[in-house]
N, C-alpha and C positions, 0 to 999 in steps of 0.2 A: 434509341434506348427508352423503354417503360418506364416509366415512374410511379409507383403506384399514389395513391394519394387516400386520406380521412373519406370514407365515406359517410352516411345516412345512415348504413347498416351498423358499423362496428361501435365496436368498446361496449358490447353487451354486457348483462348486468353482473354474469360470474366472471368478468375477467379482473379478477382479483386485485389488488395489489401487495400485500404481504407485507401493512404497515400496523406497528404495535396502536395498540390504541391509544396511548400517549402523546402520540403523533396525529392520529387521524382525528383525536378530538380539536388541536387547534388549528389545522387545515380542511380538513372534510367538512364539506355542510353534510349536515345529517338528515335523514330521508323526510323531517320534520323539519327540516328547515322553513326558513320561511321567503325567503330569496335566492335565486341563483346568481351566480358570482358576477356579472353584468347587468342582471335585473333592473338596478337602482337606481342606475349610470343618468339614466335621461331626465328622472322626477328629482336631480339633484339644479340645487339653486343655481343661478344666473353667477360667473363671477364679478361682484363689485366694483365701480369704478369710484375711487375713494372722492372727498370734496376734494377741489382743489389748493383751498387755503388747508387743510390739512397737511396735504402732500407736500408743499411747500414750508410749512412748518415742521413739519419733521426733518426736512432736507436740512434747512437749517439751523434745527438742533447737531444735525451730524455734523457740520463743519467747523461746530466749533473748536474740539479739539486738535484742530489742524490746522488752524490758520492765526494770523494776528490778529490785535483788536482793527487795526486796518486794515488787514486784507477782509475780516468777517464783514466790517461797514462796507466796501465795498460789493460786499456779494450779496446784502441785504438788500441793497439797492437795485441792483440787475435783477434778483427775484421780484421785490416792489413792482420795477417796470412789466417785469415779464406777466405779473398777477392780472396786473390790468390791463395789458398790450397781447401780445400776441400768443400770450399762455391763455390767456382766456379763450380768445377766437380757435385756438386749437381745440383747448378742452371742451367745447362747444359742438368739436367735428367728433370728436372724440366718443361723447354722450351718445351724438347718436349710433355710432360704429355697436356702441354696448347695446343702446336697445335693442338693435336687431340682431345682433349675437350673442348669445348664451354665454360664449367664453370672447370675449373682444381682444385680448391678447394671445390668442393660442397660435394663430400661425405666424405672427411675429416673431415672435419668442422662438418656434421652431425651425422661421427659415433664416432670419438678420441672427438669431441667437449660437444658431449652429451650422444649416446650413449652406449658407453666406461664406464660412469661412474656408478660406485657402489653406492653411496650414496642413500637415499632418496629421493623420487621426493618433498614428500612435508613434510617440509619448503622449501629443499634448492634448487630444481631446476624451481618446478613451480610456472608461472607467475600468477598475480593476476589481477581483473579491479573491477575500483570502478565509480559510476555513481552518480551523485548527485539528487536528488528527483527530480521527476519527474512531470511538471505541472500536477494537476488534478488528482493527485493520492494520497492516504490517506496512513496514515504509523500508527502503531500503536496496530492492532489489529488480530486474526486469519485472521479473513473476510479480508481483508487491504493485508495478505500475500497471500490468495484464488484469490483474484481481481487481484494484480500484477504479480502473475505467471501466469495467465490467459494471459496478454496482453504480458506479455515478452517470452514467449513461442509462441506467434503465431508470434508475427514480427521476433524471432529468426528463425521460420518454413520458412516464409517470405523471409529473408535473405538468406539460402539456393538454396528457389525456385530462387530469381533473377542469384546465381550464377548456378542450374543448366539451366536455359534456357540464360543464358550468357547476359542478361540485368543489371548487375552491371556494371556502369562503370568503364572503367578501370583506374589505376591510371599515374596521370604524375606530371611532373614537376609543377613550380609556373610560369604563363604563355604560359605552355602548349607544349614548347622546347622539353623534353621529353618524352615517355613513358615509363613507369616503368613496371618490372615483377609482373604477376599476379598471377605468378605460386605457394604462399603460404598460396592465397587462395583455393585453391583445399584441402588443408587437415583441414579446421577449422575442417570441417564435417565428419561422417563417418571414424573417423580419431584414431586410439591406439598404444602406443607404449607398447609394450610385451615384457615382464623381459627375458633376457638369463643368463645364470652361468657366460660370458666374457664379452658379447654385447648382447644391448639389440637390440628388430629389431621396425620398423614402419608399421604399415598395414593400407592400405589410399585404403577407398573402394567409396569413392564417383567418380562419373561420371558425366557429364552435358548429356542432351539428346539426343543428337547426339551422344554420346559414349557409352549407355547403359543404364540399370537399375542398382540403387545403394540403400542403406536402407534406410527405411522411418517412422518408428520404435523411438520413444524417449524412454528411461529409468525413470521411476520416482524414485530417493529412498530418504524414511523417516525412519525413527527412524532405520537404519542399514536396511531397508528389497529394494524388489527390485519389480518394476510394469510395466510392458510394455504396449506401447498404441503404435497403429499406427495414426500417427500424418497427415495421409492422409488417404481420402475415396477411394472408389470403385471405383469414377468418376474418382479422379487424385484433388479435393478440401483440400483446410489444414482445419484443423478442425480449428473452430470459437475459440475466448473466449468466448462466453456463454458454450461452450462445454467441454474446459479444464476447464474452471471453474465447469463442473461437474465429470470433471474426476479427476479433485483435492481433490475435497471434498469426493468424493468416497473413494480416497487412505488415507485420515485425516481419514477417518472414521473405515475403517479397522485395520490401525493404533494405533486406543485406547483400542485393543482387548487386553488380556496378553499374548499373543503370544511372548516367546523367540524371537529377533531378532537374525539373524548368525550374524550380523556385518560382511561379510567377507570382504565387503571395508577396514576394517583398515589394512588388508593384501597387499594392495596395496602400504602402505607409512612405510612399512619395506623397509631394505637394498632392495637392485635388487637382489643380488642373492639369499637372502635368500623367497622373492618372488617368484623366479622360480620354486625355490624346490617346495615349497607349493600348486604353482598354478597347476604342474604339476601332483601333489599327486592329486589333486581336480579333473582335468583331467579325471586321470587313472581312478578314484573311477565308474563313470556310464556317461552312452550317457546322460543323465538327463544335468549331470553339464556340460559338450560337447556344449549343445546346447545352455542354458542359460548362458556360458560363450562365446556364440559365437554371441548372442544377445548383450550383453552389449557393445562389445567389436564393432560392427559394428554398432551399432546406431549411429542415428543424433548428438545425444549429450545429457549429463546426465543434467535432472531435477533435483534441491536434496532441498527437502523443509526439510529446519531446525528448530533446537529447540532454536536456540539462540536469543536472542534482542536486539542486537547492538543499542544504545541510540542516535547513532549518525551515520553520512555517515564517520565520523571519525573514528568512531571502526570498519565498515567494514572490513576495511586490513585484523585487526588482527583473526575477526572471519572465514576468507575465509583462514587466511595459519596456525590457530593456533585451530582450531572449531576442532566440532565431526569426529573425521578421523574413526568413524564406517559406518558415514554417506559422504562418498567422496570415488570417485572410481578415484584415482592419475592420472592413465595410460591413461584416456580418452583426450582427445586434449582437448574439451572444455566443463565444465559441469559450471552450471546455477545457482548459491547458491539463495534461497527465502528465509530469514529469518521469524521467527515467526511473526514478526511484520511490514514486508511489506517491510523495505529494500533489496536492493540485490547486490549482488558482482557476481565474476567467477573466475574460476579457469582455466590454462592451461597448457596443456604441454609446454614448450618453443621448445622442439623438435622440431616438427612440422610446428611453423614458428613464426616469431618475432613480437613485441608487432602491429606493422600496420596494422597486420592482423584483428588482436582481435579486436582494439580500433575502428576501420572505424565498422564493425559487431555493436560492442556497440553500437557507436556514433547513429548509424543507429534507433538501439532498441528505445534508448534514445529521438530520435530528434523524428520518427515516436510518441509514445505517448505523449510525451509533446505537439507536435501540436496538436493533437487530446485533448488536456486538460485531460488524463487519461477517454476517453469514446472510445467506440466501434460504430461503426457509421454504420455499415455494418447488412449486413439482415445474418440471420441464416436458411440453406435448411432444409426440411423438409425432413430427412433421420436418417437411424438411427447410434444410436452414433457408430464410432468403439471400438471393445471391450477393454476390460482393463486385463489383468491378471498379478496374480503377480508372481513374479520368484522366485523360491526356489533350491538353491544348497541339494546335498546331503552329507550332511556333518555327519563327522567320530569324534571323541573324541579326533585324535591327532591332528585336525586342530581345532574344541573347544579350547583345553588348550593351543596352538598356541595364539587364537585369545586375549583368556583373559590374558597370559604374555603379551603378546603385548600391551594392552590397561593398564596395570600398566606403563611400561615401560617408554610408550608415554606422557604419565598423568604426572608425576616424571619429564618428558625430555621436557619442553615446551623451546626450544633452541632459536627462531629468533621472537625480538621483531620487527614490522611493524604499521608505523602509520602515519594517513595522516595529512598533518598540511597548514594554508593557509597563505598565506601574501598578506595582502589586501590594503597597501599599495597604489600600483599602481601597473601596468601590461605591455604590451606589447605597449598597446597607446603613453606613458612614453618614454618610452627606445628608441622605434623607431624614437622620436622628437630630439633624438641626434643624431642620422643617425648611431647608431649600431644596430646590429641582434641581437635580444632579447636572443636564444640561448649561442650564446658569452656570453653574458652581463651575463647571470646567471653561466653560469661554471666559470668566474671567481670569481665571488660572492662565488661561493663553495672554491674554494682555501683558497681564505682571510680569509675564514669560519676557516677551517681546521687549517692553519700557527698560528691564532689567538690564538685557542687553547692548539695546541702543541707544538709552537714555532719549525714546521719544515714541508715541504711541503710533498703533497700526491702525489704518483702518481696518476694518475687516469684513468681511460677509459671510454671513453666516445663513442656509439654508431654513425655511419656512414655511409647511406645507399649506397648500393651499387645493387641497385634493377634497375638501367639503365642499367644492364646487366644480359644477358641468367642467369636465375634461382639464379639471383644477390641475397645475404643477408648482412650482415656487413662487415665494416673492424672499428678498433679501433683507434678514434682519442686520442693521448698520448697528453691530455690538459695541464699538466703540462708544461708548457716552460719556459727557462730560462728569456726569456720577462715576463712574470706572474710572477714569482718568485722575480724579480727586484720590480717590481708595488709592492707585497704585502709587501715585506721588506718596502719600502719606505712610504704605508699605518700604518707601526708601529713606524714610525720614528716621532714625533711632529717637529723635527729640518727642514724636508721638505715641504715647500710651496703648496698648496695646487694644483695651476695652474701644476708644476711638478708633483706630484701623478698625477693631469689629463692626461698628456702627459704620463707617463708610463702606464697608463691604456689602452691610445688607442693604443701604440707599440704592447703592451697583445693581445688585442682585435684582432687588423691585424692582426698577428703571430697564431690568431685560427682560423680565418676563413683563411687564406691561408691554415693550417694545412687539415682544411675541404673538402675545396675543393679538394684537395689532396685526400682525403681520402675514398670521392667520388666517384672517380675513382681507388680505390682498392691504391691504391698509397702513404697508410701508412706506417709502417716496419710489422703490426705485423700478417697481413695473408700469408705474401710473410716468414718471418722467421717461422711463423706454417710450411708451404710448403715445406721447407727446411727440415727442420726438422723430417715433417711424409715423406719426401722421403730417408731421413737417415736410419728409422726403416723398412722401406718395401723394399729398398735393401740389408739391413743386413748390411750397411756401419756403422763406430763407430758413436756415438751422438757426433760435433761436441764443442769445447772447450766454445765457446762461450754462449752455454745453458748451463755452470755450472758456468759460470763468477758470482761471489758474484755480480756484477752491473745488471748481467741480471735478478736477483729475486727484487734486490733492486727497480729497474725501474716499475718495475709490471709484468714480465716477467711469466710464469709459471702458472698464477692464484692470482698473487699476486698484484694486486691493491688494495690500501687503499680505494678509493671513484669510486664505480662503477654506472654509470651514463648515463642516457640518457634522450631528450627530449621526451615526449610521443606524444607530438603535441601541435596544437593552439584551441583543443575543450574539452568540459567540463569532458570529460573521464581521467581519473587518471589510471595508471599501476605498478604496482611494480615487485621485487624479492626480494631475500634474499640476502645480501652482498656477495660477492667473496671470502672473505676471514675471518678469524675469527674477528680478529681487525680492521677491515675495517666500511665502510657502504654502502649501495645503497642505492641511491637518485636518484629517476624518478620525473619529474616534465612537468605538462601542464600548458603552457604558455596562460593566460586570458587576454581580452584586460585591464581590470583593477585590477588584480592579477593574482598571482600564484600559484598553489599548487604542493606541496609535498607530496611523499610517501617515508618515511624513515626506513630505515630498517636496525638493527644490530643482532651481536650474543649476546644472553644475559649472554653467558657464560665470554666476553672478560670484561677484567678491563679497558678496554683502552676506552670503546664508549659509548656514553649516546648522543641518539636519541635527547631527551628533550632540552640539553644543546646545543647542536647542530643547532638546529635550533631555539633557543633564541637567538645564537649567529649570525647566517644566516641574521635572521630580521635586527641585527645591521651591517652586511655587504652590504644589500642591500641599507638599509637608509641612510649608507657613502659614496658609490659609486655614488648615485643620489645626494649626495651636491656637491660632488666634481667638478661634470659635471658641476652642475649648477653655482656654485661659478666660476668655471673655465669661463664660460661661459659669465654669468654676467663682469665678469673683463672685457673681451673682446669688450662690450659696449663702 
C-alpha cells in the first residue's frame, strides 16, 4: 500500500486556505513577519535550576496548611538535614546535568512523568477538548455529522500545513516581551506513543519542509473498522470539504454492511503492558498487520466518526473519555471524535505536549468555521478524488477473545466521571474592574469551594508555564497558601466584617500571583524536588528522607493533589483530564469575558467527590467573592 507523504514540492503559494482575515491575522505570520513558527526555539534561554535553599523554602511554606505545629517541626528538620546532607550532594549532581543541558529536566519529566506509567491512557492519562457550536453549523442529524467533519477535518489538514511551512505564529508573552517555545507543536501531528513492558516510547514523525517529507495519510475509524485516505493530492492540495464530505459518506456507507468489526482500538486503553504484549502478538502474526499498524501509527491524526449523540456540548466530555473505546485509537497524539449528530470533542495524548498545544489547533478549527458561518467558500479542482481504502488487521482467536474480555471489562468499569458546567454569572470583564487576574481570582474560588465542603483545605496543583525556555513545559504552582487558608477560614466565620474577609482575600490573591511568577520561571519546589529525586534513582544513591515524610504526600507530593488545576485560557475552547488522584478532582477552566466554564472531573469510584455538588457550591463561592469586593468597595465611597 502507497502512502503518499509532505514533500519539498507541495503547499505552493496559491493553495489557498479560505480563512477570514480575522482569523489569519491572529494565526498567520504575515509575509513580513519576522520569524517562522520554530525559528526562535533554539536562541531561547537555558531552563533554570532554582537555588536550593529556595526550593526548600517554598516546599515549606506549602506544608503548612497541612500539617500540625508537630508534624511541620518535624518536616523542618528532615529538610534541615536533607539542606546540608544529601540534598546538597544531589543538587551538586544536579547543577551540572543543567550546565550541559539546555532543558535538564525534559526527559525526566517526559519519561518517569508519563511514560513510565502503567495505567490506561484512557480515562486516566488522556487529555480531552471541548468547542462550543459553531456559527452556521447545524447539529442534530447524520448529514449535520457528514458536513462538520467535512469542514473540521480540512482546517485540522489546514493547521498542519501552516505548521509545516512554518506560517503559524509563534507564541509569546501578553505584549510581546517574550517568546515562548514552539517546540510541542511539532508533535500534535504525525505523533504515537507505543506501549513497552517498562516504558513506553514517543515516535514524532512530522517534519516542516525544509526538513523533509512526513505522512500525509488521515485514519478514518467507525464502528471499530479502519479507512485510510490521503488527505493530500498529487499536486501537494488538501483535499476540499466537498471531498471529505464524499469520503465520509463512503466510509457511513460501507459501514452499514454486517461485516464483524476487529474493534482492535479497545486494545489500546488496556494496561500498557498488557498492550504490549498484544500489540506485539498482532505484529508477529503477518507484514499485513506491520504495515497497517504502521499506517495508523504515523498518520496525521485519527478521524473517528461515532455512534453516540451527546444532547448537549456538556455531555461532550463524557462521551470523548467514557464513549466506544472500540472506536479510539488511545496511543495517537491527536484523533478528532464527530459525533452522530454533528457535535465534536478530541482526544490526546498528554505525552506529547500540554493542553496550549491542542487548544490554539482547536481554537483555530473553531474560529476559521464560525467566521465562515459553517460554509465553504472555496472552489473545488477538477481532479480525481484520492482513494480511500480500509485497513484490516489479521487477526487470530487469541486477540478476538482478548478483545471481547476486554469490552465486558471496560463496560462494568466506566471509572472517571467528566463534565462541563458554566457559570454565567459574569467573567473576566468583572474581576479585572478590581484590578485582580482573573486566574487568581478563580483558584481561589476553588479553595473556598473545597474548605466549604470538607471543612479542611486541598492541596492543589495548579499548572505554570514554563514555555520562555529551550523546550520549556510546566512547573507546579502549590495554590494552597497559608494566606488563602486564612481568607477561607475567615470567609466561614459570620463574626468577621466583610471589608476584613476583603483584605484577606487580596493578601491570598498577592501571595498567588508572586507564587506565579515564581513559577514561571521554573522557581516552584516541585520540578527542582522531581530533579532531585530522579538524580537519586539514576545514581543508585538511597531515595532521600524527605520523599517519605508523611507531610510530603500530605502536601501533594507523589501524585497526591486533591484539586488538580489549571487555566485553559481566555477563548471559547474547554480541556480537561482525569483527576490525579482517587479522592481528588480536576478542574480546568476557560476564562470568558462574561463567564466561565468548567470541566470537572472525579473517580466515581471515590466516596468522597461529587462533581455536581461541587460546583453548586463553586457558583456560591464565586457570588461571595464578588460582594465582598464590592461591599468592600462600596464602603470605601
Amino acid at each position: 500500500m502507497h502512502i503518499r507523504k509532505f514533500s519539498s514540492l507541495q503547499f505552493q503559494s496559491d493553495n489557498k486556505m479560505d480563512l477570514k482575515p480575522a482569523v489569519e491575522n491572529i494565526f498567520v505570520q504575515s509575509s513580513m513577519g519576522k520569524r517562522k513558527t520554530f525559528e526562535g526555539d533554539v536562541d531561547l534561554p537555558s531552563l533554570p535550576l532554582p537555588e536550593l535553599q529556595h526550593t526548600l523554602s517554598r516546599y515549606l511554606d506549602s506544608l503548612k496548611p497541612f500539617t500540625t505545629p508537630a508534624e511541620y517541626l518535624k518536616s523542618f528538620k528532615i529538610v534541615e538535614e536533607f539542606e546540608r546532607g544529601i540534598g546538597a550532594e544531589l543538587n551538586e549532581k544536579l547543577k551540572e546535568k543543567a550546565n550541559n543541558e539546555k532543558n535538564w529536566v525534559e526527559k525526566w519529566w517526559e519519561n518517569y512523568g508519563y511514560l513510565k506509567m502503567r495505567d490506561s491512557l484512557l480515562p486516566y492519562s488522556n487529555m480531552i477538548g471541548v468547542a462550543p457550536k459553531m456559527s452556521g453549523c447545524c447539529y442534530g442529524t447524520e448529514e449535520d455529522q457528514i458536513r462538520n467533519a467535512a469542514l473540521i477535518s480540512y482546517y485540522t489538514v489546514n493547521f498542519c500545513v501552516l505548521l509545516r511551512r512554518q506560517e503559524l505564529k509563534p507564541s509569546e508573552s501578553m505584549g510581546g516581551q517574550r517568546v515562548f517555545s514552539m517546540s510541542q507543536f511539532r508533535r500534535l501531528f504525525c505523533t504515537v506513543r507505543r506501549p513497552g513492558l517498562v516504558m513506553d516510547s514517543l515516535g514524532v514523525y512530522f517534519r516542516t519542509l525544509e526538513e523533509g517529507p512526513c505522512p500525509s495519510n488521515v485514519v478514518i475509524m467507525c464502528r471499530g473498522r479502519f479507512f485510510n485516505v490521503n488527505a493530500i493530492d498529487e499536486k501537494g492540495y488538501t483535499i476540499t470539504p466537498p471531498e471529505w464530505e464524499e469520503k465520509i459518506r463512503e466510509v457511513l456507507k460501507i459501514c452499514e454492511d454486517e461485516e464483524e468489526p476487529q474493534n482492535i482500538g479497545i486494545l489500546t486503553c488496556d494496561l500498557r503492558e498488557k498492550w504490549c504484549k498484544y500489540r506485539e502478538h498482532i505484529l508477529q502474526s503477518s507484514d499485513n498487520n506491520r504495515n497497517v499498524m504502521d499506517i495508523i501509527e504515523r498518520c496525521l491524526f485519527v478521524l473517528v466518526l461515532d455512534e453516540d449523540k451527546p444532547q448537549s456540548v456538556d455531555e461532550v466530555p463524557n462521551f470523548c473519555l467514557n464513549g466506544d473505546y472500540n472506536n479510539r485509537w488511545a496511543d495517537k497524539s491527536m484523533s478528532i471524535i464527530i459525533f452522530k449528530n454533528g457535535f465534536f470533542g478530541t482526544i490526546y495524548d498528554h505525552t506529547a505536549f500540554d493542553g496550549i498545544a491542542s487548544i490554539t489547533c482547536m481554537n483555530y478549527i473553531y474560529r476559521a468555521i464560525s467566521e465562515n458561518m459553517g460554509e465553504w467558500l472555496g472552489s473545488t479542482p477538477d481532479r480525481d478524488f484520492p482513494t480511500l481504502e480500509e485497513l484490516k488487521f489479521d487477526v487470530d482467536a487469541k486477540i478476538m477473545r482478548k478483545i471481547k474480555c476486554l469490552n465486558k471489562d471496560l463496560a462494568d468499569n466506566k471509572k472517571i466521571g467528566i463534565y462541563r458546567k458554566t457559570f454565567d454569572d459574569y467573567g473576566k470583564i468583572e474581576i479585572q474592574r478590581f484590578g485582580i487576574h482573573p486566574d487568581s481570582f478563580v483558584q481561589m474560588a476553588l479553595q473556598l469551594t473545597y474548605y466549604r465542603l470538607y471543612r479542611k483545605p486541598a492541596p492543589c496543583y495548579e499548572t505554570a508555564t514554563t514555555r520562555a525556555f529551550f523546550n520549556g513545559r510546566t512547573e507546579t504552582l502549590r495554590s494552597c497558601t497559608s494566606e488563602c487558608v486564612d481568607w477561607v477560614k475567615a470567609m466561614l466565620k459570620h463574626t468577621f466584617n466583610i471589608s476584613h474577609k476583603a483584605g484577606l482575600l487580596m493578601e491570598a490573591l498577592k501571595r498567588h500571583d508572586q507564587l506565579m511568577s515564581e513559577a514561571r520561571t521554573n522557581a516552584g519546589c516541585d520540578r527542582h524536588l522531581f530533579g532531585l529525586y530522579c538524580t537519586a534513582l539514576e545514581e543508585g544513591m538511597p531515595i532521600p528522607e524527605l520523599y517519605n515524610d508523611p507531610s510530603y504526600f500530605k502536601s501533594g507530593g507523589a501524585g497526591n493533589f486533591i484539586l488538580s488545576t489549571s487555566c485553559t485560557g481566555y477563548t471559547a475552547i474547554s480541556g480537561g483530564v482525569a483527576p490525579m488522584c482517587k479522592d481528588g478532582y480536576g478542574i480546568f477552566y476557560n476564562i470568558l469575558p462574561d463567564s466561565i466554564v468548567f470541566i470537572i472531573s472525579e473517580n466515581l469510584r471515590s466516596k468522597e467527590t461529587n462533581a455536581e455538588t461541587y460546583f453548586s457550591s463553586l457558583k456560591r463561592s464565586l457570588l461571595d467573592m464578588r460582594f465582598i469586593l464590592l461591599y468592600s468597595n462600596s464602603s470605601k465611597l
